[in-house]
C-alpha positions as CSV (number, residue, x, y, z in Angstrom):
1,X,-98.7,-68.7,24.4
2,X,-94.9,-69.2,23.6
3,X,-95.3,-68.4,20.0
4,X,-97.7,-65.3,20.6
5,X,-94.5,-64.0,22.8
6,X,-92.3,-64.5,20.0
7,X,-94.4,-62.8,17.1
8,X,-94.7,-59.8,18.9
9,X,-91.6,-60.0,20.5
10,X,-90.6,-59.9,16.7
11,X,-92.4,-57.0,15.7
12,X,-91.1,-55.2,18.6
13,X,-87.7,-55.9,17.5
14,X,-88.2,-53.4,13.9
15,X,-89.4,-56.3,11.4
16,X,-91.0,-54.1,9.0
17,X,-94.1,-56.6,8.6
18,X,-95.7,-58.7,11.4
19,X,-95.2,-62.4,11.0
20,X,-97.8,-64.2,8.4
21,X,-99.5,-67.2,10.1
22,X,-98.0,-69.5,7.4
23,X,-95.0,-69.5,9.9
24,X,-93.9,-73.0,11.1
25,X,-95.1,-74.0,14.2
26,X,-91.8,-73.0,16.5
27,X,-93.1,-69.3,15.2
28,X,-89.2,-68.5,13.0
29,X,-90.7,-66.5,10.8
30,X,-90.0,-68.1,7.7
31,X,-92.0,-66.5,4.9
32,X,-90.1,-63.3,6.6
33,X,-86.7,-64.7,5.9
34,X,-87.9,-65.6,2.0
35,X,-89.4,-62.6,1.8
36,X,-85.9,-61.2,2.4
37,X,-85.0,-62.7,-0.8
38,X,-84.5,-60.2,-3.7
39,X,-86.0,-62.5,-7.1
40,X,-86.3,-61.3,-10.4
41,X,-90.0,-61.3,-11.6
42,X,-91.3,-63.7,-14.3
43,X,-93.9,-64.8,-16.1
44,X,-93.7,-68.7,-17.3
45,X,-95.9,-69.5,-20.2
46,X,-96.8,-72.6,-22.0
47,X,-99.2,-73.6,-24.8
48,X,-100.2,-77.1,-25.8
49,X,-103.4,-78.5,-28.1
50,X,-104.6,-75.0,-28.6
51,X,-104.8,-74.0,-25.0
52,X,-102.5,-71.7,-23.6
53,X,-101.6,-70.4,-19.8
54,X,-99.2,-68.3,-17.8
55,X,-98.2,-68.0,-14.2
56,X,-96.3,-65.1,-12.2
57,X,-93.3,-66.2,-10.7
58,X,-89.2,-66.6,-10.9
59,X,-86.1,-68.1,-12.0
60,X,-82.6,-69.1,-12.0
61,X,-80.0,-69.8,-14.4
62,X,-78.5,-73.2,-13.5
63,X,-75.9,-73.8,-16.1
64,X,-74.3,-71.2,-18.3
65,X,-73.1,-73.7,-21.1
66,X,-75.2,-76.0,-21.2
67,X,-77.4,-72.5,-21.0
68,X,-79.9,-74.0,-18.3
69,X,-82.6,-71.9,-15.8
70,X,-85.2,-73.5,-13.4
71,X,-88.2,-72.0,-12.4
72,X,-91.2,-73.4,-9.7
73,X,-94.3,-74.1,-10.6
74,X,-97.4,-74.8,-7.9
75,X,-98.4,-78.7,-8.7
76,X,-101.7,-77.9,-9.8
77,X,-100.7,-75.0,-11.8
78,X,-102.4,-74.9,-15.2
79,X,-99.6,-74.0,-16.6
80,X,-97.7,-76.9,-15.5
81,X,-99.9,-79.1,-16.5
82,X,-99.2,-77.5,-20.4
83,X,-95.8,-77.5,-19.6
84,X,-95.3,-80.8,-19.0
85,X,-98.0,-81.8,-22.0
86,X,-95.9,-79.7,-24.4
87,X,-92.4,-79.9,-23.4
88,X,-91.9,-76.1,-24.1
89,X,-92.2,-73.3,-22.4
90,X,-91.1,-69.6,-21.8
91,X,-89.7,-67.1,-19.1
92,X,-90.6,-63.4,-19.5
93,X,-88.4,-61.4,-17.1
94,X,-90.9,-58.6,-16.8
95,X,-89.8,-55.2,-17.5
96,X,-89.7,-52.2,-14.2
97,X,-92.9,-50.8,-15.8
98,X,-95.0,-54.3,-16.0
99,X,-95.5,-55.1,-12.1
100,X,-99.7,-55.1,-13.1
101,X,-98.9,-57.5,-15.3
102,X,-97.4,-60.0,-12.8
103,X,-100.7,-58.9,-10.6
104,X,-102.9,-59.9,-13.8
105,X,-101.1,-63.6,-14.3
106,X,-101.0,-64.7,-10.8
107,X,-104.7,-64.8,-11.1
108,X,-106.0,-68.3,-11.1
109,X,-107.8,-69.3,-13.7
110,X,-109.0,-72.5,-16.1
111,X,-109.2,-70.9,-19.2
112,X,-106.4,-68.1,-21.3
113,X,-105.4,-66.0,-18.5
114,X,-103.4,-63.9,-21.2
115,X,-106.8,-63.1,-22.9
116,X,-108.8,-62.9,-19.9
117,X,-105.9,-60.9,-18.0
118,X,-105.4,-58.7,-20.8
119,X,-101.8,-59.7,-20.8
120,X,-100.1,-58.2,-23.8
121,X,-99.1,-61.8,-26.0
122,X,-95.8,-62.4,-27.9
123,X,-97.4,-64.9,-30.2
124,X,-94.4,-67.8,-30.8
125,X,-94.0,-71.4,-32.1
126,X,-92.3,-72.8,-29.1
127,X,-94.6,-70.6,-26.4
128,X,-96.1,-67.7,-26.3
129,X,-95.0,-64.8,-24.2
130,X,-95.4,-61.6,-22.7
131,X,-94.6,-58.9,-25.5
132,X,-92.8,-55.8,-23.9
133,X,-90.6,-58.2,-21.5
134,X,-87.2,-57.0,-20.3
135,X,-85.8,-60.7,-21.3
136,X,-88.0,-63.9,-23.2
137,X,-86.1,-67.2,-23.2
138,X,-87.8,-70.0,-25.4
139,X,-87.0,-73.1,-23.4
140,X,-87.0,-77.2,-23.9
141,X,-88.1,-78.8,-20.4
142,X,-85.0,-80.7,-19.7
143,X,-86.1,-81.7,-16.0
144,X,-88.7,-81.7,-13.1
145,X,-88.4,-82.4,-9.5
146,X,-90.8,-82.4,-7.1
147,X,-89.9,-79.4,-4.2
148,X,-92.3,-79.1,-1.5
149,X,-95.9,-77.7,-2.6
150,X,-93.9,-76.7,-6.3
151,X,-92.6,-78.5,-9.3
152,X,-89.1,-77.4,-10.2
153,X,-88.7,-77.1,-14.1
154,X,-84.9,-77.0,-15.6
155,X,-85.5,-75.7,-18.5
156,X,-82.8,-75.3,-21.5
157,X,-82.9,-72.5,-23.1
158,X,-83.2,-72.8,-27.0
159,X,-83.7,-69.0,-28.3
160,X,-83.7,-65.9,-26.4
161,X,-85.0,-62.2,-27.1
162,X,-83.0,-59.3,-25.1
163,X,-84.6,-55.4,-25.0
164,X,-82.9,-52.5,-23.2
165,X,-85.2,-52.6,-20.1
166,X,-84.7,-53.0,-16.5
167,X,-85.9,-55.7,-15.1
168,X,-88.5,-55.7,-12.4
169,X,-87.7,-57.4,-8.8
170,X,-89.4,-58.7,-5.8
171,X,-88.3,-57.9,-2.2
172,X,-90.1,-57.8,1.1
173,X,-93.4,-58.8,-0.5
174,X,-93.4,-55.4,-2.7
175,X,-92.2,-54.8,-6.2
176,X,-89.3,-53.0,-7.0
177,X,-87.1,-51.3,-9.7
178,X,-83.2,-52.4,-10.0
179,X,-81.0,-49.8,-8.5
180,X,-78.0,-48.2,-9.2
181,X,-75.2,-49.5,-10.4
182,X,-72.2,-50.0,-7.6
183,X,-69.0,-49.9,-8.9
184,X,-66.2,-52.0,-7.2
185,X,-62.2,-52.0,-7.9
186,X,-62.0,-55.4,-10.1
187,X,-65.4,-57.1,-11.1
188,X,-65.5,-60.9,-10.3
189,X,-64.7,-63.9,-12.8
190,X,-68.4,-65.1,-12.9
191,X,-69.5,-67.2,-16.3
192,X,-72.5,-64.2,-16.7
């Protein structure tokens, strides 16, 4: 009864969405909070013994020199499973106009989701990826850890491919465009 209170207590108090039952049991809201989380959209591909695979998700960057990013991976993600098999893999940082295309590879599937997704391929020798994408980067699995119901994967990045496109984002379970840009009196000393 407690936690029935709450939710709508919540709702009540101008959430934009009503709780999602995957909330822990003391009823916090947590999917909210992550779902509060602006992330940069990517697809993460992999290819190994003539299969290939792709899953919709996010990164990172971890380490500017050495260059390092880390994405999750669901444990029995296909994908992962050619990741790991390969050693390679690559990030497609979709562009603003490609949200279908994150819909299309967050599909499950067993066989080539970028054939049977008609996801638009960027045929390559260390993986393929998503031709059109804001950002590629051509990584070398450097690490895994184990993170809940995900694989972490650190990968370093080996070759990259930059186009003049906004990048498309993720924010309160929608998909979004990048803003404007804000000006401020002295930028900050960050490595990127």
């Amino acid at each position: 009864m407690r936690q029935i209170v709450r939710r709508v207590t919540m709702w009540r108090a101008g959430a934009q969405t009503a709780p999602r039952r995957d909330d822990d049991a003391a009823g916090l809201g947590m999917s909210d909070a992550l779902a509060g989380l602006p992330l940069p959209v990517a697809v993460i591909a992999s290819a190994s013994s003539g299969e290939r695979s792709c899953s919709t998700g996010t990164l990172i960057y971890v380490s500017y020199a050495p260059p390092l990013v880390a994405t999750p991976l669901a444990r029995a993600s296909r994908t992962l499973a050619l990741l790991q098999e390969s050693g390679t893999f690559s990030i497609s940082l979709l562009a603003d106009d490609q949200a279908e295309l994150a819909v299309r590879a967050a599909q499950p599937s067993d066989g080539d989701k970028f054939a049977e997704q008609s996801i638009p391929v960027l045929e390559d020798e260390v993986a393929p990826a998503v031709a059109g994408a804001a950002l590629i980067l051509w990584c070398k699995l450097d690490s895994t850890s184990e993170a809940g119901s995900h694989v972490l994967c650190v990968g370093r990045v080996e070759r990259s491919h930059r186009r003049e496109r906004e990048p498309l984002l993720r924010f309160d379970r929608r998909y979004r465009a990048l803003g404007d840009t804000i000006a401020v009196a002295r930028e900050a000393r960050y490595p990127l």
